[in-house]
N, C-alpha and C positions, 0 to 999 in steps of 0.2 A: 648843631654838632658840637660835643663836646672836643675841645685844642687837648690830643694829648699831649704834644709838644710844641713850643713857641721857637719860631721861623726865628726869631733875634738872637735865639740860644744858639740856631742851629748857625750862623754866624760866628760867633765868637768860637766855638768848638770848642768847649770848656769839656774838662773832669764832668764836670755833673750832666753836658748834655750826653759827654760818652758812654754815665752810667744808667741815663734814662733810655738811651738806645739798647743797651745791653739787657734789660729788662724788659723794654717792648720786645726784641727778638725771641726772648726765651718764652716768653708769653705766644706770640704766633706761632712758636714751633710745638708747645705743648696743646694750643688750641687744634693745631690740624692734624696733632695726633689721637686728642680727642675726637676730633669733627672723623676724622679715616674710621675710627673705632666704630664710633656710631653709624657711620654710613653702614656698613658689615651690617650691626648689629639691625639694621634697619632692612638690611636686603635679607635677614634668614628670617625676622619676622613677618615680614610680607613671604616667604615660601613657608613661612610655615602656616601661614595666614591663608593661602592657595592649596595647600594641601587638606587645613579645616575645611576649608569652601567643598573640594572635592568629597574627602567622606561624609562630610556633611550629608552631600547632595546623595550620595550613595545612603546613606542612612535612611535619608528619607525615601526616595526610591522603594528600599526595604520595606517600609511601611505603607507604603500605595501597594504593593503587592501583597503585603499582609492583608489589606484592607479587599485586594480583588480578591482573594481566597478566604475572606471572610465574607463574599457576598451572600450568602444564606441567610446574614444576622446583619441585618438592619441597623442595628444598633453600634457594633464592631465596626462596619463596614463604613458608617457615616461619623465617629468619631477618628478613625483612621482619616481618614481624609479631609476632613476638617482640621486638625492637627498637621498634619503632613504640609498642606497648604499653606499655613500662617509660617510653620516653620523654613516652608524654602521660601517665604517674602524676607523674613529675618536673615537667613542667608544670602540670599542676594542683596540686601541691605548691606551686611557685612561685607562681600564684596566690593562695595562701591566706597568703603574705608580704606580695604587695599588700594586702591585706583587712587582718592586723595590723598595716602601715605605716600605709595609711589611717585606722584608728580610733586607734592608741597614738599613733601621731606627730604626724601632720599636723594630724587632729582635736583632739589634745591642747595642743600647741604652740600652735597658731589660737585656740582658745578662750582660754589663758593670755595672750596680747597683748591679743585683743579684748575679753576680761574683765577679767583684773587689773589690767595696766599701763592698761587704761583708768580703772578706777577709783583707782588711784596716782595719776591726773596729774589726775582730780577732785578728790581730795583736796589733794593740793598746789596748784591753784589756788586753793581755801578758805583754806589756809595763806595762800596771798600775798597773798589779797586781804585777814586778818585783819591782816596785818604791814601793810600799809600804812595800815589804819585807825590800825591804832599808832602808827604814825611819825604820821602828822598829829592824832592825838589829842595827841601830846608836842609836839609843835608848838604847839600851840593854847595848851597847859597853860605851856607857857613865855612864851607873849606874854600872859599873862592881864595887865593892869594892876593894880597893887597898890591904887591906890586905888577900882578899884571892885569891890566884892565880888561883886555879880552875876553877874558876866563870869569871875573866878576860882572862885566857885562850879560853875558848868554846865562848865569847861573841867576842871576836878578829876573833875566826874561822870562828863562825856565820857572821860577818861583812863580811870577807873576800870571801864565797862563796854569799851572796846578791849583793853585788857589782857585782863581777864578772857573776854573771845572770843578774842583771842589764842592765850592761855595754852592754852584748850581746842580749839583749832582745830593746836595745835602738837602737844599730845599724839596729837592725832589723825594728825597726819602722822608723826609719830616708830611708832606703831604698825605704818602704813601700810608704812611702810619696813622696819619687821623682820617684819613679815606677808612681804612681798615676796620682799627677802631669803632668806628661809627656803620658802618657795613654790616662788621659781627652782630652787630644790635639787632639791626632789622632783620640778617635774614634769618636772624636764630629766632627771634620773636617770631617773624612770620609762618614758618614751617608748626614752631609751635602752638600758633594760633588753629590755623589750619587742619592740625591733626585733633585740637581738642575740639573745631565744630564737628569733623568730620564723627566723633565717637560720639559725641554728644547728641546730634542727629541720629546717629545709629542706635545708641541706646532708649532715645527717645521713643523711635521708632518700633522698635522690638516692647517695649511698657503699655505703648498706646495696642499695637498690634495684637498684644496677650491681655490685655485689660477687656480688650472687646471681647472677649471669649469667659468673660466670668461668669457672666450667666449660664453659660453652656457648661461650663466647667461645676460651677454650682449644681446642675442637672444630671450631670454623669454622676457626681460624686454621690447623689441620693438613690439612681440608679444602682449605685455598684453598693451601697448600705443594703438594697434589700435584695441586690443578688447574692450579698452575703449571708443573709437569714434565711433565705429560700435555699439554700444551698446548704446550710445547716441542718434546715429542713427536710430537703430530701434525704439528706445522706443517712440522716435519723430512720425515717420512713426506708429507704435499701438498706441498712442493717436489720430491720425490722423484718422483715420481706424477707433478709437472707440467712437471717437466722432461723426464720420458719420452711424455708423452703429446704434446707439442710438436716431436719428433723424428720423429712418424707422419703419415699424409696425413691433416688432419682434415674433408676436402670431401665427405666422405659420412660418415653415420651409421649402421650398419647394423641399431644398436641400435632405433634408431627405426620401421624399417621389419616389424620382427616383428611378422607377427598371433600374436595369443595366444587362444583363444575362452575358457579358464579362467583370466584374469588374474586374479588376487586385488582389484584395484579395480575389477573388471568393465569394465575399457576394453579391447576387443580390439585397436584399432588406431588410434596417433593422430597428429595433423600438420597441417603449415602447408599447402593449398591453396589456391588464386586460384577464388573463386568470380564468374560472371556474373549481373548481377543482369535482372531483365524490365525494367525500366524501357525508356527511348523508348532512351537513350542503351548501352543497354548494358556497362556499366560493371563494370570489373572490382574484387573487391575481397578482401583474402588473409585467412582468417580460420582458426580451429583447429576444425578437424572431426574425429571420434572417432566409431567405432563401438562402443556400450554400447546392452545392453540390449534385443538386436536393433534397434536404432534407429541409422539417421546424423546426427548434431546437430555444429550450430557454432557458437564463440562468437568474440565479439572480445576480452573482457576475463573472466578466470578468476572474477571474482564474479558476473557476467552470466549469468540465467537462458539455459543453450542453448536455439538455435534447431532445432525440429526440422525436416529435410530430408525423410529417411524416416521414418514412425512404425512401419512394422513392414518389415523388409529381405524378409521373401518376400513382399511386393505390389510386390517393385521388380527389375529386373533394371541390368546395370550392361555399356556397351560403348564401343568406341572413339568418339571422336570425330575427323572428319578435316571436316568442311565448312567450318572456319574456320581463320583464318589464323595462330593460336595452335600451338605445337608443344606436344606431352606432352597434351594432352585426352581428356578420357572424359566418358562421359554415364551419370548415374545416374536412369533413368526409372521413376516409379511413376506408378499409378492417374490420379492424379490432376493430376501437375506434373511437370517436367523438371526437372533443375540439372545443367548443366554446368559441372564444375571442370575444373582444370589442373595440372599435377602441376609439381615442379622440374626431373626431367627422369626419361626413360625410363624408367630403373629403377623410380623412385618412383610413376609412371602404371602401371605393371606391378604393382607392389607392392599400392598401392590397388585395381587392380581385381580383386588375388586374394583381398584382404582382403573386399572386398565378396559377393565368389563364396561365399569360405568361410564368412561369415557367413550368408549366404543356407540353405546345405547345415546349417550347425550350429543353425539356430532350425527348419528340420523336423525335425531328429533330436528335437531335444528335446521339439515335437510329440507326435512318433510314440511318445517314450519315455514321453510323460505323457497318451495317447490315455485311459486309462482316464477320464480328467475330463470329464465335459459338456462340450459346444461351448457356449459364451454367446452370445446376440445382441449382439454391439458392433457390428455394421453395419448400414445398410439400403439397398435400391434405393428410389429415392424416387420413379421412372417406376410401378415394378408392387406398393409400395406394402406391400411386406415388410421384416423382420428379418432378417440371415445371421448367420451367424460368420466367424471372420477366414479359414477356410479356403475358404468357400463366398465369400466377399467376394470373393475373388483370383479365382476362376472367372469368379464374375461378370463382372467389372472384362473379364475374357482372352475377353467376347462380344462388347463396344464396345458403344458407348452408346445405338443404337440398338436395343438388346435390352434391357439394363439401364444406369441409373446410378446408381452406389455412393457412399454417402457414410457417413464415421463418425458412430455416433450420440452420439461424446463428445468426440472432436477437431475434429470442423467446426463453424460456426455453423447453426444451424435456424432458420429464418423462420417467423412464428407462421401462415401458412397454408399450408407443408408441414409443421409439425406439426398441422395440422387433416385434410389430407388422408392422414397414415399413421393417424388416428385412425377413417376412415372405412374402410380395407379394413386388411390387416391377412394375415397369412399364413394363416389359417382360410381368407377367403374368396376369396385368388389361389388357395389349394389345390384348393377347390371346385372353383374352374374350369379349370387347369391338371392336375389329375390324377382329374378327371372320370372317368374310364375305366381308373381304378387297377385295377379291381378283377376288370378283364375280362383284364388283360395278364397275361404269364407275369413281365416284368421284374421283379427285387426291388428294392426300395426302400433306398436306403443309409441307414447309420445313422452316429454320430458319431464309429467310431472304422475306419468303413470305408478303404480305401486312398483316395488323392487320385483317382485313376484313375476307378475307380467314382462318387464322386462327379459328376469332370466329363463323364462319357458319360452321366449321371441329368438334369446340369443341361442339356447341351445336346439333349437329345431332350423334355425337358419345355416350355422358354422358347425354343429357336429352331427346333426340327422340330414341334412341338408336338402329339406322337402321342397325347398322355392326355388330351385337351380333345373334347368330344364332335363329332361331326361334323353340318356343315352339312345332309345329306338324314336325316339321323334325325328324330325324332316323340317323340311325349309330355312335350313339357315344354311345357305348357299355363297356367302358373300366369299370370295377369295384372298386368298395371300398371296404374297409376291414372295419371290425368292428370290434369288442371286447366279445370273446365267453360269458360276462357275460352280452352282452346285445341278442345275439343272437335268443332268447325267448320271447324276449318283443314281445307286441300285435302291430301287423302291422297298419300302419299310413295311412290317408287316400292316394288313388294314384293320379296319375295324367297321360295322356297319351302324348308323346315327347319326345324329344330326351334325353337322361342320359347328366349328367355333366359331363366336361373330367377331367381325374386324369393325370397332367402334371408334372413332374420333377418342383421343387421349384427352383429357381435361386439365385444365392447367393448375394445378395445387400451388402453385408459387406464393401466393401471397397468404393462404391459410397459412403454410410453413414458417413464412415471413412474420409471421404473427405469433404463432406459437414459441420457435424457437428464438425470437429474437435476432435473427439475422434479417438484414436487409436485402431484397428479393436479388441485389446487383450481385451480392456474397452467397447465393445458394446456386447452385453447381446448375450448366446448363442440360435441359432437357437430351440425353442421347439414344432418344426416340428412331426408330426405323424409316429409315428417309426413302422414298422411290424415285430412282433411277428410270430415266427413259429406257436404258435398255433391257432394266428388269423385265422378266415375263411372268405375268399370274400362273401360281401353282395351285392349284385345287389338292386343298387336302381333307377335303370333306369326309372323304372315308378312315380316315387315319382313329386309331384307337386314343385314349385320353395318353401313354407313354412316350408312342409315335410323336404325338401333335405337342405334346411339352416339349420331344426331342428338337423338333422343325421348329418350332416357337423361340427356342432359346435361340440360335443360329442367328435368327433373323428381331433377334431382339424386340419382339412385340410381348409387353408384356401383360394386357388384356388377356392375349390367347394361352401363354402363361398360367395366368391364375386360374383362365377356366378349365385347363386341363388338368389341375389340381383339383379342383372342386371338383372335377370327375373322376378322380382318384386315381389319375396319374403318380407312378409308383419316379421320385424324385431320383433316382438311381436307374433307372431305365436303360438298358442295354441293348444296343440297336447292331446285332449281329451282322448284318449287313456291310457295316461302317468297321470293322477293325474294332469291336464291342465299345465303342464310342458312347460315351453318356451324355446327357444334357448338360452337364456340367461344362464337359469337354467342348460340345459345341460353343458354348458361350465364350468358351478362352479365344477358340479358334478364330472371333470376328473380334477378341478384346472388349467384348461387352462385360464392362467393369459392374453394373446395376444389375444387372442380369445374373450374374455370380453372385451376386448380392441376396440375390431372390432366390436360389436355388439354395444356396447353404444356408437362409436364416428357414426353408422350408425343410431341414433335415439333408440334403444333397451331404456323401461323402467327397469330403477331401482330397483322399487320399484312394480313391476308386483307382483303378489303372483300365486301361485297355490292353488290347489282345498283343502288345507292343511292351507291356508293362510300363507304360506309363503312365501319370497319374495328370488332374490336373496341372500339377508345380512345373510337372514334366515339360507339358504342352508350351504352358504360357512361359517358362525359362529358353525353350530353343524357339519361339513369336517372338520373342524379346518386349513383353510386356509387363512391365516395371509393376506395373501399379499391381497389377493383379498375382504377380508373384509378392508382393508386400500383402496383399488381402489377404490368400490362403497362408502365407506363415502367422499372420496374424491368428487364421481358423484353426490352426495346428497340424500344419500339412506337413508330412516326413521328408526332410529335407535330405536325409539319408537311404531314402530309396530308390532302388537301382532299377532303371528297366531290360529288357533282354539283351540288351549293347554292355552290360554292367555299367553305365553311367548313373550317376547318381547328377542334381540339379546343378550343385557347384561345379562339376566337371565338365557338365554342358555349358553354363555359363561361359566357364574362363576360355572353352575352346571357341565361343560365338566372342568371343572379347567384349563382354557388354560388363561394364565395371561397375552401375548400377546396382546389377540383379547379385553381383558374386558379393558385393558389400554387404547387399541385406541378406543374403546368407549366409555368410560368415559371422555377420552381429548375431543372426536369430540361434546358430549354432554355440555363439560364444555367452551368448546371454544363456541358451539352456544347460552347461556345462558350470557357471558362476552360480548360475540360482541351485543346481544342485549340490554343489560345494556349500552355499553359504544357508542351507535350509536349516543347519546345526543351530544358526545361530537368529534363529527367524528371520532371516533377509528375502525378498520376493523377487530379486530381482534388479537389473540396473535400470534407473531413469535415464539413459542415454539411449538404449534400444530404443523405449517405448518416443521420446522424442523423435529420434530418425525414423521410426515408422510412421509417425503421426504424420510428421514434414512429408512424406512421400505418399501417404496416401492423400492427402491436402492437394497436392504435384498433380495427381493420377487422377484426381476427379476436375479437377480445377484447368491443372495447365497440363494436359498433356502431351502436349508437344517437346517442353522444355524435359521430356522422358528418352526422347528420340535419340538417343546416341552411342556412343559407341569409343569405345579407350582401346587403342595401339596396344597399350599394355596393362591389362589391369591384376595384374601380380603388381605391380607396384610396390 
């Protein structure tokens, strides 16, 4: 340790040791103003050093995601991240610089001001305040008067204890000083030392870290030499290319116009047409339509789930269009809907409607070529209350509606009480009655891999000549109905003479539906099948005509005897003069047979029929107070403004029967057909809030219908 001051001097308290003190002081005062300075400068460098760390680390970040979104490219994708990698080692390397800055330096330094130099300037104020005792002890000891001893005595005393705290107060500073002195050395050295391994390792680190990658680096770099020249190179080769191709007529594409049936993206043919929309206004609008998949779909935006037009091109046929005042049109008609597009011009309406022909011709081939597979049920007739396949669908569809009507059982919506009424018949028991008389004919029966041909000469002698259904003067089908002792009185209907309807075991379709449509057999509506009563009694209605026995059949919700009454050409509107001109319709309100309604209007049944009371179905089933089946018919389009002989019209009976149910969904169906005729101006179809509250309550009606049962004090509300 280097003596800045010697202990002997501090003794004597000479001029020279008071100016070697005055020097040491100013020196500790300008070092801790230094060392304060540096501390600072030392704590924004480490935040500013935590802040590099942070974007650092963002930065790189940036480049791992560049790198994920370069994953197509190999090469991008693995220089990205090999990069990225090395460089957050060197960051976290740098890191742990800040870390030894912070404790060697700033910690160190910090503590040495707020510890030492504080206790240096303690102690030296001990010192001064000792040296001034001094000085006025000498003071004292010099005025002492000679002649009085007293006063010389205590002033000698006084001298004698200042000094000697002096003396010992001085020593104490003079230590202080070469403590210090000697202190400053080390700890400034040591922080200093400390911060140059801490960089020197860092830097180290980051040389060796990036050294290892020279090879690699070497590799890129002759990589990107010749992605320079090949880049040169093409760009040469597309001027070349675009300067030729700008010398040709480029107002037609012919490229575009190829059907392909084996395209490799499975698109056979695609393009910009002007589609028409249904709206009031008619409006046209140009979107990208593609045939894939035997399907026609268009979209507007290439991430946009396509629109399907056709779901399968042989249920569609495709022809000119000329009724409008558009040039280039064609009309692509299927089963179910029309769309008429518009082409750019001739060529291209030519082009399209060969594309759709051949599409048409190439999804039978493949058919016929894949005939060995089961036909599946993906369809149904929802009037006669069967399953088809997509070939027997298309038959279907080519007999019109008043034979059959077709719907997909996975591309359309199902309403939960046409799923109650395909759960009550079923193709067992349309077959019963339809192919009655199989077993007497010579005709064979087609099978699933029969010609199209054969099928359709099967379907239309079955469903529209109906040669296989037993006929009207035969006998022995004797089996009885049951009725319902409170009808058991009624005035007899007129008869008919023939054979009775058979009462045959219902079959259970639950789990084909389950299948089809995708619901789980717990979620499809339960069977509201004609149940027997002990105290029912058998009604023989053997003699009853096909109008009659539809009439009784509905009532009693059998709908076996239903369909056969149809198939014998039971007129769906049948007016049973007996009864207050009471229809089958009517009957089915009357017991709330929700499916049964169901069966009657998807077979033509009017709506809006009245009886000899003027009322109509809506009528019946608003003073029943059956919820569900007043939400059906407004559904079917039943006149919610008509009045029967009382001038009541359905909402007037509602609000008097106070059922706030039924007056709610009359007043939406009233208020929604009032807005859509306002808003037709402007193409609007309608509110989504009707059609929800009618969805919810026919959901209610087939599902829960008990939670239907009630009744509101007030429903003026």
């Amino acid at each position: 340790m280097t003596v800045k001051l010697d202990f002997e001097e501090c003794l004597k308290d000479s001029p020279r040791f008071r100016a070697e003190i005055e020097v040491v002081q100013t020196d500790v005062s300008e070092l801790e103003t230094r060392l304060d300075k540096l501390v600072k400068q030392c704590h924004a460098m480490l935040e500013a050093g935590k802040v590099y760390c942070q974007t650092s680390k963002s930065f790189i970040n940036g480049l791992r995601e560049l790198g994920h979104h370069c994953s197509r490219d190999s090469l991008m994708e693995e220089s990205l991240d090999t990069f990225s990698r090395r460089l957050s080692d060197i960051v976290d390397a740098y890191g742990e610089v800040i870390d030894t800055t912070q404790k060697s330096v700033k910690a160190k330094l910090q503590t040495f001001v707020k510890e030492d130099v504080r206790h240096f300037k303690d102690v030296r104020k001990e010192f001064e305040r000792s040296s001034e005792c001094l000085e006025g002890a000498l003071a004292r000891n010099a005025q002492a008067p000679r002649g009085k001893p007293h006063e010389v005595e205590e002033a000698s005393n006084a001298l004698l204890n200042a000094r000697r705290m002096f003396r010992s107060e001085a020593l104490d500073y003079v230590l202080e000083i070469n403590v210090i002195e000697a202190k400053r050395k080390t700890e400034i050295l040591m922080a200093l030392l400390s911060l140059m391994d801490a960089q020197a390792q860092f830097f180290q680190y980051g040389h060796q870290s990036l050294s290892e990658l020279d090879d690699y680096r070497q590799k890129l770099t002759d990589e990107y030499t010749q992605f320079v020249l090949d880049s040169a190179r093409e760009k040469r080769d597309m001027e070349q290319r675009h300067a030729a191709i700008k010398k040709k007529d480029v107002s037609y594409d012919d490229s575009i116009m190829d059907f392909n049936a084996d395209a490799a993206n499975g698109i056979a043919m695609e393009g910009y047409l002007y589609k028409r929309a249904s709206n009031a206004f008619k409006t046209w609008s140009r979107r990208w339509f593609s045939i894939q998949k035997n399907q026609l779909v268009y979209q507007k935006k290439f991430k946009e789930q396509p629109t399907v037009v056709v779901e399968d091109v042989r249920l569609c046929t495709v022809k000119y269009s000329t009724e409008n005042e558009r040039r280039f049109c064609f009309e692509v008609v299927s089963p179910s809907k029309s769309c008429l597009l518009q082409a750019d011009s001739e060529r291209q309406q030519q082009a399209w409607i060969s594309a759709v022909q051949n599409s048409i011709a190439s999804a039978f081939q493949e058919r016929r070529e894949d005939s060995h597979s089961p036909a599946g049920p993906e369809w149904a007739s929802i009037n006669l209350g069967i399953t088809l396949c997509i070939v027997c669908s298309g038959i279907h569809r080519s007999l019109g509606v008043h034979f059959s009507k077709v719907r997909s059982l996975t591309l359309d919506s199902w309403e939960p009480e046409l799923i109650k009424l395909m759960c009550e018949l079923g193709n067992s028991v349309i077959n019963r009655i339809y192919e009655a008389r199989i077993d007497e004919i010579t005709i064979k029966k087609p099978h699933s891999s029969s010609p199209r041909g054969d099928k359709e000469s099967w379907i239309k002698s079955k469903y529209v000549e109906k040669k296989f259904i037993h006929k009207l003067p035969e006998t022995g089908r004797n089996a009885p109905l049951r009725r319902s002792s409170a009808r058991k009185n009624r005035p007899t209907v007129v008869e008919r003479t023939g054979p009775k309807p058979p009462i045959r075991p219902k079959p259970n379709h639950r789990a084909t539906l389950s299948r089809v449509t995708g619901l789980s057999p717990s979620d499809l509506p339960k069977s509201n099948s004609f149940v027997k009563d002990a105290e029912d009694e058998e009604e023989d209605l053997s003699g009853l005509h096909p109008g009659a026995l539809l009439y009784r059949a509905a009532a009693l919700q059998n709908f076996p005897v239903m369909a056969d009454a149809l198939a014998h050409g039971a007129d769906v509107n049948w007016v049973n003069a007996a009864e207050e001109s009471s229809t089958p319709l009517i009957q089915a309100v009357s017991v709330n047979a929700l499916a049964a309604c169901e069966f009657l209007l998807q077979n033509g049944a009017n709506v809006n029929h009245a009886d000899s009371s003027g009322r109509g179905p809506l009528h019946h089933a608003t003073i029943l107070g059956h919820t569900g089946l007043v939400c059906l018919f407004l559904k079917r389009g039943a006149d919610y403004n008509a009045k029967d002989k009382d001038q009541k019209d359905p909402i007037t009976i509602a609000v008097d029967n106070a059922n706030a149910d039924i007056v709610t969904l009359l007043r939406i169906a009233k208020m929604n057909k009032e807005m859509r005729e306002m808003d037709e101006a402007f193409g609007h179809t309608g509110d989504d809030t009707y059609q929800d509250i009618f969805r919810d309550f026919s959901h209610m009606a087939s599902n829960n219908p008990e939670k239907l049962k009630r009744r509101s004090a007030d429903p003026r509300f």
